[in-house]
N, C-alpha and C positions, 0 to 999 in steps of 0.2 A: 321788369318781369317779362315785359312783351317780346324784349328781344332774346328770348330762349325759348318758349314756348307758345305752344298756338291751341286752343282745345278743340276736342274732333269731335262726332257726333253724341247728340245727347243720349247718355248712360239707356244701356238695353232691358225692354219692359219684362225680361222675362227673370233668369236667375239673378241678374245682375240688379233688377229692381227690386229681387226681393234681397236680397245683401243691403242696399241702400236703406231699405224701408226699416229692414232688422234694426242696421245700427242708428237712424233715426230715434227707434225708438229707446233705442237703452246707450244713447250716450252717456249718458250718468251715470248710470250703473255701472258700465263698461268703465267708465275715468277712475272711479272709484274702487276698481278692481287693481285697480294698477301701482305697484310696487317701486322701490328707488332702485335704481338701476346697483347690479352689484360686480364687484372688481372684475370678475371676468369677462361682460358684458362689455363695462368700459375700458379695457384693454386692448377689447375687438375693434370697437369704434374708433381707441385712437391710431389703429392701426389703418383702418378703413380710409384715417386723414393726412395717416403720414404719405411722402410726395406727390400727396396732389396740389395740383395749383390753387394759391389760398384766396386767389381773387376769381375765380368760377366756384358757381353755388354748387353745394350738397343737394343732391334730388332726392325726398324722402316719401316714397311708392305706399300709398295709404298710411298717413302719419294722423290719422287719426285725431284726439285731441290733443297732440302734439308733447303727450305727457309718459313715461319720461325721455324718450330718444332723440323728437327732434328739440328740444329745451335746450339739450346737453351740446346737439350738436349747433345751433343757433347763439349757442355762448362762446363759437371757434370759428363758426362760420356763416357767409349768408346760404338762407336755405328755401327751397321749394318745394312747400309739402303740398302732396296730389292724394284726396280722397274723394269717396263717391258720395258720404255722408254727409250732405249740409250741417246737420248739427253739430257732427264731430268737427267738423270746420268751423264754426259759429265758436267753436269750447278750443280751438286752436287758437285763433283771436286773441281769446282772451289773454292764453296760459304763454305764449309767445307770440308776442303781436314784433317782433321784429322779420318775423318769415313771413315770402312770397306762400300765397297761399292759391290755391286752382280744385275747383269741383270737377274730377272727371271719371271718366271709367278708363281703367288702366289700359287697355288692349284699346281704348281709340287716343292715346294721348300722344299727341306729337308736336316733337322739340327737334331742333336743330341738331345736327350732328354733331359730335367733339364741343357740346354747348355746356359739360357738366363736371365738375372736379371728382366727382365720386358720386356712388348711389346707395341708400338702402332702402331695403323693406320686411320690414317687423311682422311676420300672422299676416299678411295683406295677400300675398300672391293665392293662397290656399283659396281666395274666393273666385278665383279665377280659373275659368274653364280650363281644365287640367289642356285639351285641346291644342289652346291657345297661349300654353306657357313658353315654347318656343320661339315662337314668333316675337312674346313679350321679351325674352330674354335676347333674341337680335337687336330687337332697338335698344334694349340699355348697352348691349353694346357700342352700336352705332351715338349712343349718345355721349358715351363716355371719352374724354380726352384720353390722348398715349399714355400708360401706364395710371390711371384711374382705379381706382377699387372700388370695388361694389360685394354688398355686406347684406345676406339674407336668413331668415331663418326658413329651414324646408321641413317637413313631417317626415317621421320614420320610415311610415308603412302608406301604401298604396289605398285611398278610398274615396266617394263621391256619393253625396249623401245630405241630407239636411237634419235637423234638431227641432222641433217643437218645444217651443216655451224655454228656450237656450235658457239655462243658470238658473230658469224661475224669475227670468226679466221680462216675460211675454212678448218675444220675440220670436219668430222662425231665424232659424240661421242654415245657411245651405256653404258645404267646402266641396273642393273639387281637387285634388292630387297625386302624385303620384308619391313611389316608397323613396328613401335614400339613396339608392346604388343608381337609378335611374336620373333622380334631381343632378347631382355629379355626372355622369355619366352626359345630360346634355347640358351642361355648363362645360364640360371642356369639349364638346363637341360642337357650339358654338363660339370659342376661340379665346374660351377665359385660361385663364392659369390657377388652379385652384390652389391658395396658398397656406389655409386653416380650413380644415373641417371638424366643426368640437360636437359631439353629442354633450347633451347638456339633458339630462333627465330630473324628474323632480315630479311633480301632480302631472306634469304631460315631459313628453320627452319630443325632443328639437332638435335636428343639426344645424347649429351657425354657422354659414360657410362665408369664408372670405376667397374671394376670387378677383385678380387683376387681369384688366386688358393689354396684353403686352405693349412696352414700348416702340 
């Protein structure tokens, strides 16, 4: 694992520790919410893995307790899941203990360039200072080897804002992003190729976007 990544400073005391502290407390709740992945989901994924190189890891950008997407993708490949939540990391362990696993805050994580066969990130990016989404999405650029994909879900609409007592698990939860037309808009303005954009609507509504770093 060392020779791919390196962690950067410890996770920021302000939104970013109250993100951490939220999912500290409702890891379980949180795992226990979470459903089996359904055919279009993994349709997206196996596409996320077709040509990429099968001996550089999957980088999986808040994978949380690593149930069900980095499972899926750690039964195809080796994988490197990055969260800011010890616990959720603790409950990754367990549920796939074959993954490289790293506690960090995503806007300070730094890996080697061209170090990564593909990327994703499930509801992660949202807690990140809308800001600072650009900058995050240069580096997975940069991390990404020639013709890599990398597989995200983005919010429809534009907002930054926190939750008291999130689901009735007594946690705060704070998100930060921007709408659809904008998520696209700088994903190919940073140098991706965007090759699927799915809304996906149901009790919240998602764009999946699959986007490759050209060859």
């Amino acid at each position: 694992m060392s020779n791919h990544m390196a962690a950067g400073r410890d996770p920021r005391p302000d939104r970013q520790d109250q993100v951490r502290t939220g999912y500290d407390r409702i890891a379980e709740d949180y795992l226990a919410s979470k459903s089996a992945l359904d055919p279009e989901a993994e349709d997206l994924l196996s596409e996320l893995l077709e040509g990429s190189a099968p001996d550089a890891p999957v980088l999986d950008l808040g994978c949380g307790a690593g149930v069900p997407v980095t499972q899926w993708l750690a039964e195809r490949r080796q994988v490197l899941g990055v969260d800011l939540s010890r616990r959720q990391l603790a409950l990754c362990r367990r549920y796939v203990p074959s993954a490289w696993l790293l506690q960090a805050d995503l806007t300070d994580l730094a890996l080697r360039d061209a170090s990564c066969g593909s990327v994703v990130s499930m509801y992660a990016i949202i807690h990140v200072p809308r800001e600072e989404h650009r900058s995050l999405l240069e580096r997975v650029y940069r991390w990404l080897l020639p013709d890599g994909a990398f597989l995200a879900t983005w919010p429809m609409n534009e907002w930054e804002g926190e939750e008291q007592d999130w689901f009735g698990w007594g946690a705060t939860m704070w998100w930060s992003h921007f709408g659809r037309d904008a998520n696209l808009a700088m994903l190919e303005s940073t140098g991706f190729k965007i090759e699927r954009a799915v809304d996906r609507h149901g009790d919240e509504s998602w764009c999946w976007v699959l986007a490759r770093k050209p060859a």
